[in-house]
C-alpha positions in Angstrom: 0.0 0.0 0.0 1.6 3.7 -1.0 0.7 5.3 2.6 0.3 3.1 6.3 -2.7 3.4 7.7 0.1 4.0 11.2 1.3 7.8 9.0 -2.4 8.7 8.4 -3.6 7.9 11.8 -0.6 9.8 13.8 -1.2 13.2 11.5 -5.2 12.7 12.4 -4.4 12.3 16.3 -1.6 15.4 16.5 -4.3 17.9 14.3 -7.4 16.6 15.0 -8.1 14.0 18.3 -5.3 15.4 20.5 -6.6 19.2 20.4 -10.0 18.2 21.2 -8.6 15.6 24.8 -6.5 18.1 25.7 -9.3 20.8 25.8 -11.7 18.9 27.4 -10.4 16.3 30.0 -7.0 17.0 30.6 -6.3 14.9 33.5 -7.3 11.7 31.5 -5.2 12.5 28.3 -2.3 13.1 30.4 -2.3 9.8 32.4 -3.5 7.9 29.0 -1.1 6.6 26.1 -2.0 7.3 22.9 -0.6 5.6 19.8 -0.8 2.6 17.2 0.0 -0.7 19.3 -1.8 -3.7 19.3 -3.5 -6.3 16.6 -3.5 -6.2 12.9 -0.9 -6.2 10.1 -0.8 -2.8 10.2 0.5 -2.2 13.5 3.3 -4.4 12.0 3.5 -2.3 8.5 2.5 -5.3 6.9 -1.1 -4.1 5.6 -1.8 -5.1 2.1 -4.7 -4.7 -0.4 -6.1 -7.8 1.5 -5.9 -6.3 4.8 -8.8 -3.5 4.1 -11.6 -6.4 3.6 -12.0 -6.4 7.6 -10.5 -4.6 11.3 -9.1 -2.0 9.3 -9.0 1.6 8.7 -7.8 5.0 10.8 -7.4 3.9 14.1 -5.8 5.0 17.6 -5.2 2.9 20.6 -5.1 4.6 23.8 -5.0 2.7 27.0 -6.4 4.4 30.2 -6.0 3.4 34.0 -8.7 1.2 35.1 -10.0 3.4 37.7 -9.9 6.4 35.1 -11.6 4.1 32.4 -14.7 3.3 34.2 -15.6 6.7 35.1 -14.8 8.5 31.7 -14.9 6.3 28.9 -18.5 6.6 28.1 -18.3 10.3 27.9 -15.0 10.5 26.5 -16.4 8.5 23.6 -19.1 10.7 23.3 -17.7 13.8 23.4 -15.2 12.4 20.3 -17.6 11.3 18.4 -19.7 14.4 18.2 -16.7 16.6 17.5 -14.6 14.9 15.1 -15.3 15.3 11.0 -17.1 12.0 9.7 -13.8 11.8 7.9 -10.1 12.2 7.3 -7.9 12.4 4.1 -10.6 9.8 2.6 -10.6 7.5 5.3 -14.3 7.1 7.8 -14.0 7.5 11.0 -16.8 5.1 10.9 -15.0 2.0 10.3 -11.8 -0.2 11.3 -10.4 -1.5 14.4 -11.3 1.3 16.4 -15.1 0.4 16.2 -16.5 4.1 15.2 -14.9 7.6 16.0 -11.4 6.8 15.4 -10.4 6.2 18.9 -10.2 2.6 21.0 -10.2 3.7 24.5 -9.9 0.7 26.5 -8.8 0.4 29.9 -4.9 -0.1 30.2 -4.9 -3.2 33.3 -7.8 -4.9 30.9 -5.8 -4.5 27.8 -2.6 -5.9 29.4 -4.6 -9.0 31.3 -6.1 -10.4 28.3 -3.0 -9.6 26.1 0.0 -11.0 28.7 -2.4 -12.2 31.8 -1.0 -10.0 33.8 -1.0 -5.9 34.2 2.2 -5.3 35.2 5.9 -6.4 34.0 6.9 -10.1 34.6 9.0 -10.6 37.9 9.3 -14.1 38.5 10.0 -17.2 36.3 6.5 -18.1 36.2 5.0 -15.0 35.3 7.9 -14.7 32.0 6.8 -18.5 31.1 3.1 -18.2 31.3 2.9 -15.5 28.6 2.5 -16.1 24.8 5.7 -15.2 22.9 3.2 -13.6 20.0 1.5 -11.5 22.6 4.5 -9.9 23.8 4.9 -8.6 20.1 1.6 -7.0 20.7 2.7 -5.3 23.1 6.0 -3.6 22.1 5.1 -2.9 18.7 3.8 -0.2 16.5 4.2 3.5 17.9 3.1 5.2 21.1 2.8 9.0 20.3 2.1 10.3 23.8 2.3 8.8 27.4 3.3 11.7 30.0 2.1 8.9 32.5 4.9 6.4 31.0 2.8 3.6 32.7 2.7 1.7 29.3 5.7 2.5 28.1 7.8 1.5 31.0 6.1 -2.2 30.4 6.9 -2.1 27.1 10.4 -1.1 27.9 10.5 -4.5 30.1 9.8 -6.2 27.7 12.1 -4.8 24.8 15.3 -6.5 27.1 14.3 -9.4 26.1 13.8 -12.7 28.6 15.7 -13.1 31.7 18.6 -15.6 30.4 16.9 -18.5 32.9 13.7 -17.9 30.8 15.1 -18.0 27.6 17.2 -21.0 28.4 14.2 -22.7 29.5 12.1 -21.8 26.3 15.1 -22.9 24.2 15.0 -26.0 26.0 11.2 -26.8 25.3 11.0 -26.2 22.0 14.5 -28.5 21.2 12.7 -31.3 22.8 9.3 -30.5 20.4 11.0 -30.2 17.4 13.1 -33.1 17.7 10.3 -35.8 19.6 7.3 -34.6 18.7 8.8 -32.9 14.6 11.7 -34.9 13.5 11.7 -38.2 14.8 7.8 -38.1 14.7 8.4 -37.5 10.9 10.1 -40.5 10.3 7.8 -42.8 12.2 5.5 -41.1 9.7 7.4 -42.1 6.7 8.3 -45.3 7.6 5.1 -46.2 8.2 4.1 -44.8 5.4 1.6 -42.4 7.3 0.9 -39.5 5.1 -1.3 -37.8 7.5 0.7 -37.5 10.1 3.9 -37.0 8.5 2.4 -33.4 7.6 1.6 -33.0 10.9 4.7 -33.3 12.4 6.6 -31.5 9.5 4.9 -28.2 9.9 5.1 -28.8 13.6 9.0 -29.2 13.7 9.4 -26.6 10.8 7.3 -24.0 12.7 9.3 -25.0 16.1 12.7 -25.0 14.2 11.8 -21.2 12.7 10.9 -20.2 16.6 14.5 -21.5 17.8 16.0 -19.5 15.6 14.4 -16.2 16.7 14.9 -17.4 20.5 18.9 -17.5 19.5 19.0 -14.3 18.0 17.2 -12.9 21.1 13.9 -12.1 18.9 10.7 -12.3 20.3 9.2 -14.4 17.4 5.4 -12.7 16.2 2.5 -14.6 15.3 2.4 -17.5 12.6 1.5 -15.3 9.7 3.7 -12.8 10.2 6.8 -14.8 10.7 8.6 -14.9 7.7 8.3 -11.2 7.0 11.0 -11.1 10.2 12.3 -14.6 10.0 13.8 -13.3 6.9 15.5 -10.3 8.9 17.0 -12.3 11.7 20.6 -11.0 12.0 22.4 -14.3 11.9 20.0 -17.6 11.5 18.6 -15.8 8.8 21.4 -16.9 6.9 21.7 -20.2 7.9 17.8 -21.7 7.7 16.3 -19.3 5.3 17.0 -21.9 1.6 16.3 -24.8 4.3 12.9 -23.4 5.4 12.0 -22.5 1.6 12.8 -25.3 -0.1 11.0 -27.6 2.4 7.8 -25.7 2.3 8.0 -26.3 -1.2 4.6 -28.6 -2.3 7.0 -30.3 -4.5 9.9 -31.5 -2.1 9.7 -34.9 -1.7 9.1 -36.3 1.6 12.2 -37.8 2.3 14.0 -34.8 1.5 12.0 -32.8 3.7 13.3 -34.6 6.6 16.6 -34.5 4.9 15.9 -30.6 5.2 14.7 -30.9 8.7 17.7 -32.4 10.1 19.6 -29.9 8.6 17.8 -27.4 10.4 18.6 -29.3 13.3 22.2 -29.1 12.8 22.4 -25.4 12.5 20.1 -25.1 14.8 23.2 -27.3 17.1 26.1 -25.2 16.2 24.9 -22.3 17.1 23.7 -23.5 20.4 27.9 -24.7 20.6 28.8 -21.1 19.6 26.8 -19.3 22.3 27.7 -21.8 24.8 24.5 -22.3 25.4 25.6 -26.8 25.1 29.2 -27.9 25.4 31.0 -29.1 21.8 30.4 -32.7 21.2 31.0 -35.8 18.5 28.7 -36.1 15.1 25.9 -38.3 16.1 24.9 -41.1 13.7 21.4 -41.0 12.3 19.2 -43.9 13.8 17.1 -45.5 10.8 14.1 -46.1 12.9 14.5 -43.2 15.7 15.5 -40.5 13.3 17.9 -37.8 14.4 16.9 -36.5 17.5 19.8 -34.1 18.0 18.3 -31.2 19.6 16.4 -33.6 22.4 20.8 -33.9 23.4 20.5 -30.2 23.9 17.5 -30.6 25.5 18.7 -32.6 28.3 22.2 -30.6 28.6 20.1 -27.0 29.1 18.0 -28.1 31.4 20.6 -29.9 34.0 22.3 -26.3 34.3 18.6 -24.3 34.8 17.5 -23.3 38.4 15.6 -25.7 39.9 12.5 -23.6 40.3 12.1 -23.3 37.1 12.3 -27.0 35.7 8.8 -27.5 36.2 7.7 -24.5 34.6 6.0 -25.2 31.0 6.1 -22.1 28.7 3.1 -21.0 27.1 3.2 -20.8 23.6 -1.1 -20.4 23.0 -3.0 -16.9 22.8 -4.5 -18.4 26.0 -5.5 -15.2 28.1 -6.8 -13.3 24.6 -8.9 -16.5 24.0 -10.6 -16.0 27.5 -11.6 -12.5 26.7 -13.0 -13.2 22.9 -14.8 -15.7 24.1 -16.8 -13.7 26.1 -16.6 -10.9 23.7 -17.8 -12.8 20.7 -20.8 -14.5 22.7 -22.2 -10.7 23.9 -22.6 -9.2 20.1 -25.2 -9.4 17.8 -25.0 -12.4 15.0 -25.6 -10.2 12.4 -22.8 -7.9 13.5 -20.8 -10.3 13.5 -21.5 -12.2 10.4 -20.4 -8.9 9.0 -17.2 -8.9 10.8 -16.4 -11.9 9.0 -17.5 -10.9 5.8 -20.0 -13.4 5.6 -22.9 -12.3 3.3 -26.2 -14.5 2.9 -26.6 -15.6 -0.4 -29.7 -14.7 -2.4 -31.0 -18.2 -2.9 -33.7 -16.9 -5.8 -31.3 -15.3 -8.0 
């Protein structure tokens, strides 16, 4: 697309939204942040022609305290929506993510608990393990264009240091022990036994966990599954190592067995740059078992975890939109069918024509 939706929506809140907050409820604008943030390709830049069909158009996200939020928001909204023009440089203020006036005021301790789970930065192991890598992406990314507060942006600062080492250690862990059990020696189980079914299953699953590793070892947080490659492609360093492995094994034409050819090539990248960080201690080749498969990374697996804290051993990370799923549950089950039909651009067919 020739302009973001981000540019147009930061020149509509500086000339337009700001002066009218500022005028009338100072106190809440200056404890609010304002900005782009969030869900949707756009937030990401990565709005297309295909984006616009649905959730899209001008938008700004501004999160408010709790306590603020329930007190104001109603007449905050209203206020906005009888002052603003029905329009900006061609784009509604009727329409897109922002769900009518151009603003999404929600409340910032909300926003943050079904986002994360929890309202404030991570402290402890558990809390660090418990939150969806993808939702951590939407919360550092896009723009924030006024905080005066800095509420928001000092969580999103925790969160651009990356993990604690103990927590990234213990993530890296995980996923070596799924993509080598459950991706690559799964895979040749599947070919073996000639099981077509599942042999896609545990490709994709070991691809998609192989493609996460790498972003975990160039201290990445890794975004959601469709967005991936657009910064899996960027990765400073494993970039260069997986990127022909990961495209020529999605390729429909591959044949299986080099696909888990590709797989265990993955693997050992995947290895050696474990042994460069020192994150595992050099060791021999392995052979390839012709039954078991190569299940390299579970060696790294075992060798990460035997150096972790104990407290955190029995900590599982959370790789599911979990907490968000709690809230759209509940969201989706309060609106109105046709509204949401509409949502998903599903139109009733005309039967008689």
């Amino acid at each position: 697309m020739s302009e973001s939706i981000i540019d147009v929506s930061r020149d509509f809140f500086f000339e337009v939204l700001k002066p009218i907050l500022e005028s009338e409820y100072p106190v809440e604008t200056s404890q609010t942040a304002f900005g782009v943030f969030g869900y949707g390709s756009e937030v990401l830049r990565l709005d297309d022609t295909y984006s616009s069909d649905h959730h899209w158009g001008l938008r700004i996200n501004a999160l408010m305290p709790d306590y603020l939020y329930r007190g104001h928001h109603d007449e905050i909204l209203a206020t906005v929506e009888r002052k603003l023009p029905k329009s900006f440089r061609g784009h509604s203020l009727r329409e897109g993510l922002s769900g009518g006036a151009g603003l999404s005021l929600v409340s910032l301790e909300g926003y943050l608990s079904r986002t994360i789970g929890i309202a404030e930065p991570p402290e402890t192991f558990e809390q660090w393990l418990s939150i969806p890598e993808e939702d951590i992406v939407h919360v550092i990314n896009g723009e924030i264009w006024l905080d005066e507060a800095g509420c928001f942006s000092a969580i999103r600062k925790a969160f651009l240091g990356y993990y604690p080492e103990p927590v990234r250690l213990r993530r890296i862990a995980h996923w070596c022990r799924y993509f080598s059990g459950m991706g690559a020696y799964a895979l040749k189980r599947a070919l073996l036994r000639d099981n077509t079914y599942y042999a896609n299953i545990t490709f994709t699953r070991a691809l998609r966990l192989g493609v996460q590793l790498a972003f975990m070892l160039d201290k990445t947080y890794c975004p959601y599954d469709k967005w991936t490659m657009a910064f899996f492609v960027r990765l400073p360093r494993m970039a260069g190592r997986l990127q022909r492995i990961v495209e020529e094994a999605v390729e429909l034409t591959t044949p299986w067995e080099r696909k888990l050819e590709l797989i265990n090539a993955m693997a050992d990248a995947l290895d050696q740059a474990m042994v460069e960080d020192g994150i595992i201690q050099p060791h021999p080749p392995f052979k390839h078992s012709p039954t078991s498969g190569y299940r390299l990374l579970e060696h790294a697996y075992a060798e990460i975890l035997r150096g972790l804290p104990a407290e955190i051993l029995p900590l599982v990370p959370v790789w599911d939109q979990v907490h968000l799923e709690r809230f759209h549950s509940k969201y989706v089950a309060g609106l109105d069918a046709a509204y949401w039909d509409n949502l998903l651009n599903l139109v009733p067919e005309d039967i008689h024509s």
